[in-house]
Backbone bond lengths (Angstrom), bond angles and torsions (degrees), N, CA, C in turn:
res aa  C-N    CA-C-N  psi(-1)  N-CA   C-N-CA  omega(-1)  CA-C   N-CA-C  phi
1 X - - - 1.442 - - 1.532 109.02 -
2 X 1.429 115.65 120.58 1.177 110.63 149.32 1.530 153.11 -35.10
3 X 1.360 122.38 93.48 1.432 105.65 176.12 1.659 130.24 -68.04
4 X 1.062 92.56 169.06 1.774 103.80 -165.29 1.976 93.66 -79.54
5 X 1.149 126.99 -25.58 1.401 105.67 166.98 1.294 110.05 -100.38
6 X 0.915 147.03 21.30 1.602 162.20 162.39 1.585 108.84 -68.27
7 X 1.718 90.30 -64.19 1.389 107.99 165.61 1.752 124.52 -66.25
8 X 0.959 93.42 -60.80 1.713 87.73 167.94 1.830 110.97 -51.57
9 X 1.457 113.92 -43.72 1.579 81.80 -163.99 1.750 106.94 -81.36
10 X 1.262 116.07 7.71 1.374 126.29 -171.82 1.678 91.72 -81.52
11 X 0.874 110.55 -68.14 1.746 124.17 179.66 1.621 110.23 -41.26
12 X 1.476 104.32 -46.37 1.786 105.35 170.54 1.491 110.05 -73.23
13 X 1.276 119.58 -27.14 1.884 108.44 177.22 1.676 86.86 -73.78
14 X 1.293 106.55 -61.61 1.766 77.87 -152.76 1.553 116.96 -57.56
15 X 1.497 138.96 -36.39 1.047 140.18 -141.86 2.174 85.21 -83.37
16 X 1.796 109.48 -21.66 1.472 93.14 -169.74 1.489 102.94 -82.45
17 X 1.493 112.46 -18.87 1.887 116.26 -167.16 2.058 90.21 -80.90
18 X 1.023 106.58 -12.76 1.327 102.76 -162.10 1.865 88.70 -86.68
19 X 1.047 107.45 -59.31 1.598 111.37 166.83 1.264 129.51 -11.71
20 X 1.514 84.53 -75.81 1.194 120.35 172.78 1.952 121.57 -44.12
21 X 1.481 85.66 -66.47 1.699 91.70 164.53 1.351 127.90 -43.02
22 X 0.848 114.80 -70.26 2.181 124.93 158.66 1.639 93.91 -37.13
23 X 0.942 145.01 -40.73 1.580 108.71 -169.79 1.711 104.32 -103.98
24 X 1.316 96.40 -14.14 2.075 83.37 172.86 1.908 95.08 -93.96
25 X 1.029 130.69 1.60 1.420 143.06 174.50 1.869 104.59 -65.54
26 X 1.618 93.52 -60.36 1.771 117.71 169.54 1.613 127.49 -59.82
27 X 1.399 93.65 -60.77 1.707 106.66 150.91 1.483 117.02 -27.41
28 X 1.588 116.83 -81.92 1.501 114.95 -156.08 1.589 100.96 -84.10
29 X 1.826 113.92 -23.76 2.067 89.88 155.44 1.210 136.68 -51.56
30 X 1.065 100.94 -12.12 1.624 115.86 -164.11 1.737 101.05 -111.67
31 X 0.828 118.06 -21.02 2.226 124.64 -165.99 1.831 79.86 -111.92
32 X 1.359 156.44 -68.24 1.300 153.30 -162.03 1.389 92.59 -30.45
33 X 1.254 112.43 -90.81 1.640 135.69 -159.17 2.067 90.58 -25.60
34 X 1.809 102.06 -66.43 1.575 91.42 -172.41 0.970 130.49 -63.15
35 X 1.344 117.47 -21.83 1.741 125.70 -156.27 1.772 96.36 -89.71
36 X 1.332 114.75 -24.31 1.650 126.32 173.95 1.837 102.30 -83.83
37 X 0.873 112.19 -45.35 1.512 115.14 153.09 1.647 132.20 -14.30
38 X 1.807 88.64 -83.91 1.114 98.03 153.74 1.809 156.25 -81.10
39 X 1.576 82.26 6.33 1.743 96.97 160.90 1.317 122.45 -99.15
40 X 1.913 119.46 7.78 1.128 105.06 -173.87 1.658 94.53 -138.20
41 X 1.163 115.67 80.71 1.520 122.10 -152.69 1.599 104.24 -73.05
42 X 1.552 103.44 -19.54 1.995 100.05 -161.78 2.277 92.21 -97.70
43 X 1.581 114.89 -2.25 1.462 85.21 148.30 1.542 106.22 -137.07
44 X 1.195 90.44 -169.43 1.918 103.38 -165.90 1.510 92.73 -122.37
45 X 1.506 115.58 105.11 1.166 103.65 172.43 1.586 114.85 -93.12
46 X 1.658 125.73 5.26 0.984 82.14 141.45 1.698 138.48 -124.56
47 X 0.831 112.86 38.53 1.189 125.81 155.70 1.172 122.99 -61.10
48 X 1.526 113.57 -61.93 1.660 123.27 159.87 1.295 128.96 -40.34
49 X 1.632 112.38 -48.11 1.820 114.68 132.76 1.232 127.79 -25.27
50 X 1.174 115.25 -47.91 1.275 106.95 -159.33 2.000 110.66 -81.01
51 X 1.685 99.18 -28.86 1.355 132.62 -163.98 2.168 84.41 -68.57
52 X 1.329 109.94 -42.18 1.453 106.23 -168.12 1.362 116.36 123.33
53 X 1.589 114.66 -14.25 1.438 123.10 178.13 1.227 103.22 -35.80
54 X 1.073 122.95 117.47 1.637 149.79 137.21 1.789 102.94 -33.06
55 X 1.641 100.49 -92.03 1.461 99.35 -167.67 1.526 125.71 -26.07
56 X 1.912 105.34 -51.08 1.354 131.21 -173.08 2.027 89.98 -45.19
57 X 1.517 101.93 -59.62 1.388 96.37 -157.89 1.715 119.68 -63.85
58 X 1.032 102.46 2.37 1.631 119.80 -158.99 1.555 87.63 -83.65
59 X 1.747 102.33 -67.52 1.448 116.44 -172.89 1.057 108.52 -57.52
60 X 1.353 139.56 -56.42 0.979 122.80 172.17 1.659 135.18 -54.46
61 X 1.157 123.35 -40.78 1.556 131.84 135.70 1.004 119.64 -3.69
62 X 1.616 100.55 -77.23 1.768 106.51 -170.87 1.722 109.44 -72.20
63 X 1.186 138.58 -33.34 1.194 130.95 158.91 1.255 134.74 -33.57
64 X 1.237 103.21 -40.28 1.637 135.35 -161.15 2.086 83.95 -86.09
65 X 0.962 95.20 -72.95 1.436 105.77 -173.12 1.812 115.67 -51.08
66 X 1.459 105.40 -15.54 1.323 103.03 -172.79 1.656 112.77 -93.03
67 X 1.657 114.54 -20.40 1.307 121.10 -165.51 1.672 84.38 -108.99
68 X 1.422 138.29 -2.15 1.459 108.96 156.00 1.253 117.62 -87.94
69 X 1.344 105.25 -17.58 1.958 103.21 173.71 1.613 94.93 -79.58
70 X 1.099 130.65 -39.93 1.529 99.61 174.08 1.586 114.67 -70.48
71 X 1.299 127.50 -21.17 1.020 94.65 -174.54 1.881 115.29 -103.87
72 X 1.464 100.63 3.19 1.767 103.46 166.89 2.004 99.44 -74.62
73 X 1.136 109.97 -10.59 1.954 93.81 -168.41 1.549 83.75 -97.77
74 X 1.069 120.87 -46.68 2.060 97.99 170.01 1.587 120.63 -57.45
75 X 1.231 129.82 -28.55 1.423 151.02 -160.90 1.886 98.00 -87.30
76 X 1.458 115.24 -43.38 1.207 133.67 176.15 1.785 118.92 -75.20
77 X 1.263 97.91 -25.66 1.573 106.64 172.51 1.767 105.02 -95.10
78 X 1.469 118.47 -29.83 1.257 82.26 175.89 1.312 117.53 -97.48
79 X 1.304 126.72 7.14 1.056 146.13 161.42 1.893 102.45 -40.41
80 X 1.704 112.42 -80.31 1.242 116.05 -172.52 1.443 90.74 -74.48
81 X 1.145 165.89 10.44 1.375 135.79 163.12 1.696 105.38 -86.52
82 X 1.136 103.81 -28.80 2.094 110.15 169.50 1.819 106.45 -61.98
83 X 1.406 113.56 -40.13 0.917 110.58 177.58 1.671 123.04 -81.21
84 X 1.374 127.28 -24.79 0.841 140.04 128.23 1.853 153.44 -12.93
85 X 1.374 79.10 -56.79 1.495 112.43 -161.38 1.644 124.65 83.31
86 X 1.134 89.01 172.55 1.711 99.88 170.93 2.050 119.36 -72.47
């Protein structure tokens, strides 16, 4: 049988990893764009943004999109391990 602080502190890990997730979620949308920026010094994506480039926006997209799915399947595991337990 479940206890009632078992349950409660299960409910406080997840709701803080869940927190938690949404703001390193916000964080690396926002740190991707520069940190790809600054590894690709010979273009300006945003300039090329700004120009209307399609391609630019794609790549950049999919980048963006690839380090929040990695970081929702870490965000998602500690999610069920709070619920879980240790």
């Amino acid at each position: 049988m479940v206890e009632t602080s078992d349950l409660l502190n299960a409910s406080v890990w997840t709701l803080f990893s869940a927190l938690l997730g949404i703001l390193i979620a916000i964080v690396s949308a926002v740190l991707v764009p520069i940190i790809v920026d600054k590894l690709t010094p010979d273009i300006k994506e945003r300039e090329e943004l700004k120009k209307g480039n399609v391609a630019v926006a794609n790549y950049m997209g999919q980048i963006v999109m690839g380090v929040t799915i990695g970081i929702s399947i870490i965000i998602a595991a500690a999610i069920i391990a709070g619920v879980h337990g240790p």
